[in-house]
C-alpha positions as CSV (number, residue, x, y, z in Angstrom):
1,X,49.5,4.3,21.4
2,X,46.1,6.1,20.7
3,X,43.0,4.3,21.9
4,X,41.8,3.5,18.4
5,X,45.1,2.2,17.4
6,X,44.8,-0.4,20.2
7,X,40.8,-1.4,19.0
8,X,43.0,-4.0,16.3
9,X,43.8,-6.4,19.0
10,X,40.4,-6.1,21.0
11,X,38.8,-9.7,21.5
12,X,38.8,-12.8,22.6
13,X,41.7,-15.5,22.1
14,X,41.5,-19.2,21.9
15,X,44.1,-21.6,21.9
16,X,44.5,-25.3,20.8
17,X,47.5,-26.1,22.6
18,X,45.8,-25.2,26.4
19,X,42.3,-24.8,27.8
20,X,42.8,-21.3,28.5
21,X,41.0,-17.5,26.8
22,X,42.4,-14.6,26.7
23,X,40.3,-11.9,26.8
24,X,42.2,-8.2,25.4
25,X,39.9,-5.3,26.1
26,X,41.4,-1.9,26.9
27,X,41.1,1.2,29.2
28,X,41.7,4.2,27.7
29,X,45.1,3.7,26.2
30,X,46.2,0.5,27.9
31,X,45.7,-3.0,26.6
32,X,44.3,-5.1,29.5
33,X,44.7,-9.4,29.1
34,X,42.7,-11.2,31.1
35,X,42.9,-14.8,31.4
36,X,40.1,-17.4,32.3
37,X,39.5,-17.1,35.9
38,X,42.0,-14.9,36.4
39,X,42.8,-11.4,37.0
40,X,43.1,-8.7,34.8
41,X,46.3,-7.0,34.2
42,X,48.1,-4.0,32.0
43,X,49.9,-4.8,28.9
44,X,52.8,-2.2,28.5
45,X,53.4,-1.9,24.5
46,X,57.5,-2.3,23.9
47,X,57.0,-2.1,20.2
48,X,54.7,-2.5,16.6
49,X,52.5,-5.3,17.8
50,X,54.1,-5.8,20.7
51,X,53.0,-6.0,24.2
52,X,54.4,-7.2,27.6
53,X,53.3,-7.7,31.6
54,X,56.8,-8.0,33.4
55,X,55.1,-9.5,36.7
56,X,54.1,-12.8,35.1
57,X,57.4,-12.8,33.0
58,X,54.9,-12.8,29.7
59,X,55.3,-10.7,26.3
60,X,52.5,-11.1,23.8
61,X,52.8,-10.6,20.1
62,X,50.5,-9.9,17.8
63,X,49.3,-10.5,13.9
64,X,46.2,-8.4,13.3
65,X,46.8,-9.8,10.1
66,X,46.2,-13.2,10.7
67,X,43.7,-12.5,13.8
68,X,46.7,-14.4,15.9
69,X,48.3,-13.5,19.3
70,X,51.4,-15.6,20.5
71,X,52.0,-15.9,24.5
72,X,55.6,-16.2,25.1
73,X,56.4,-17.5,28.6
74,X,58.6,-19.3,30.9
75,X,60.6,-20.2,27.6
76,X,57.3,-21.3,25.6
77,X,55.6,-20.0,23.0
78,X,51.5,-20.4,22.6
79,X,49.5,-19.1,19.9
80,X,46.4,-17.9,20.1
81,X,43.5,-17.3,17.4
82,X,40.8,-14.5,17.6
83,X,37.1,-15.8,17.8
């Protein structure tokens, strides 16, 4: 993916269900998550609005749409608004 194509998901992501951001920011053409307090990692893009980081078992799914992000991990799904 171009840089500009990945500027869509840029932001910061709240959720109701746990205290937790995520912050998306990118480098170059890699999406980087970073969570409150936590470190930053690569998102690797496996297809249209899709993203995963296979070290923490997590794939991310977007709606640019909607301004929504869903966390799918350890067999749970969160969702996630854009501030």
């Amino acid at each position: 993916m171009t840089s500009e194509e990945l500027d869509k998901y840029l932001g910061v992501y709240v959720s109701k269900q746990i205290p937790l951001k995520i912050t998306i920011t990118k480098n170059a053409n890699t999406l980087i998550a970073q969570g409150t307090g936590q470190p930053a990692f690569p998102l690797e893009a496996t297809g249209k609005d899709k993203f995963k980081f296979d070290k923490a078992g997590a794939k991310f799914g977007f709606n640019p749409t909607d301004k929504t992000m869903i966390l799918f991990q350890g067999g749970g799904q969160i969702e996630f608004t854009k501030e």
